[in-house]
N, C-alpha and C positions, 0 to 999 in steps of 0.2 A: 616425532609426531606432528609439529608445527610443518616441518617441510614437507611430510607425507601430503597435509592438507592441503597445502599448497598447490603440490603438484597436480593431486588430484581435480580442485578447481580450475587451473590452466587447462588441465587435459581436457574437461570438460567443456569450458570455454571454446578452445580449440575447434568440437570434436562437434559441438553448436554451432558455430562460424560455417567450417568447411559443408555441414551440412545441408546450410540455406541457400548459400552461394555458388553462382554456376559461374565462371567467367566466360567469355566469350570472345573471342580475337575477331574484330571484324576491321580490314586492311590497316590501317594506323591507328586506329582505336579502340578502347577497351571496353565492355559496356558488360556493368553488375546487373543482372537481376535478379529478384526475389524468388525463390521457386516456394519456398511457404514459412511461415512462421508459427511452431506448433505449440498451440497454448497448453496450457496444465489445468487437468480439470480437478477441483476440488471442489466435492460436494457437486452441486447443482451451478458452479461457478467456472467457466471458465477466462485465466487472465494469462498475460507474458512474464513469465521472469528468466531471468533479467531484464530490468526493462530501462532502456538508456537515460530516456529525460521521465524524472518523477512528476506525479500530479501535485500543483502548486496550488494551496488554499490561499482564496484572491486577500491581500496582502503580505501573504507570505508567514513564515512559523510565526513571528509575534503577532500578527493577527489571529492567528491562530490557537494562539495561547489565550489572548486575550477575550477571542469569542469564547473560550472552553467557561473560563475563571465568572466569565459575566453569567453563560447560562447556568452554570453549576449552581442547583435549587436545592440540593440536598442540606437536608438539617440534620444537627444532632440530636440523636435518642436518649437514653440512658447508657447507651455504650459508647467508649472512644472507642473511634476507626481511624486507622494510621494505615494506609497505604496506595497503591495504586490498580487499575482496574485497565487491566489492555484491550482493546476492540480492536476487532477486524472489519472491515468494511470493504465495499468495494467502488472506485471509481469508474463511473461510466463513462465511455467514451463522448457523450455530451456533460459530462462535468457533474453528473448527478451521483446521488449518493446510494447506494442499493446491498446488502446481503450483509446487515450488521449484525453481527455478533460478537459474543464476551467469549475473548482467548483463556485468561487467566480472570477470574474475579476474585470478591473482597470480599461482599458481603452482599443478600439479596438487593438490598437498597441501595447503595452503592452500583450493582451490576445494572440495577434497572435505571438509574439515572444516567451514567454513563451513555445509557444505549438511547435515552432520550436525547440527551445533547447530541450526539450524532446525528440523530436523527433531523436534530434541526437545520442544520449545517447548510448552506449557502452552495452551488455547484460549483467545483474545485476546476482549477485548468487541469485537461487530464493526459494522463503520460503518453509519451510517444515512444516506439520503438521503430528504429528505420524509416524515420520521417511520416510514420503511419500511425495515428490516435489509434491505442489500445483501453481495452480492461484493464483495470490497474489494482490490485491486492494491495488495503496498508490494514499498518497495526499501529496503534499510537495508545500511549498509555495516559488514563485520565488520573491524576492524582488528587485522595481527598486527605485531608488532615486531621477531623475530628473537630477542630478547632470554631467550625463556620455554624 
């Protein structure tokens, strides 16, 4: 099963590669070009996956963490909430933030705060593929504990 998986990723990989790639002989040298890069359209969204270099929030994951934990406003009600809430988001290729939504949620208040902290978020360096700034799809999971 695992190696099926595999393969099937490699093939696909492969199958991506040979299909962007034209090589060209021209007398002693070899010259790559791009002939296109076909993005995935989900929803109203189109981004690259695979995408080589990921978008880097400016300080990198412990700033990142760090900005989550600071804007995290959410209070406790009369219920514990123990878990986590994944957003989708998308980076733009100027580093902005745009087409947030809740993957999996928790609870309404939990989902809505989440989507708030995102929203606030600072413009991230945004991913490259082929030395070329793309759209960039993440999901990053906000955790709450109950506790705050």
């Amino acid at each position: 099963m695992v190696f099926s998986h595999i393969m099937e990723r490699l093939l696909t990989i492969f199958i991506f590669f040979t299909s962007i790639f034209h090589l060209h002989a021209q007398s002693d040298s070899l010259e790559i070009t791009i002939d296109s890069i076909e993005p995935i359209q989900v929803g109203d969204v189109e981004f690259i996956d695979p995408i080589e270099i990921w978008p880097e929030f400016p300080g990198g994951k412990d700033s990142l963490r760090n900005f989550i934990d600071q804007n995290n406003k959410w209070q406790v009600g009369n219920e514990t909430i123990v878990g986590k809430v994944y957003v989708a988001f998308v980076v733009e290729i100027d580093g902005s933030i745009s087409n947030i939504e809740i993957m999996r949620g928790l609870h309404a208040t939990c989902d809505k705060e989440a989507k708030r902290i995102i929203s606030l978020m600072p413009n991230w360096k945004p991913g490259k593929q082929m030395g070329i700034t793309v759209r960039t799809r993440m999901i990053i999971p906000i955790t709450f504990d109950g506790m705050k």
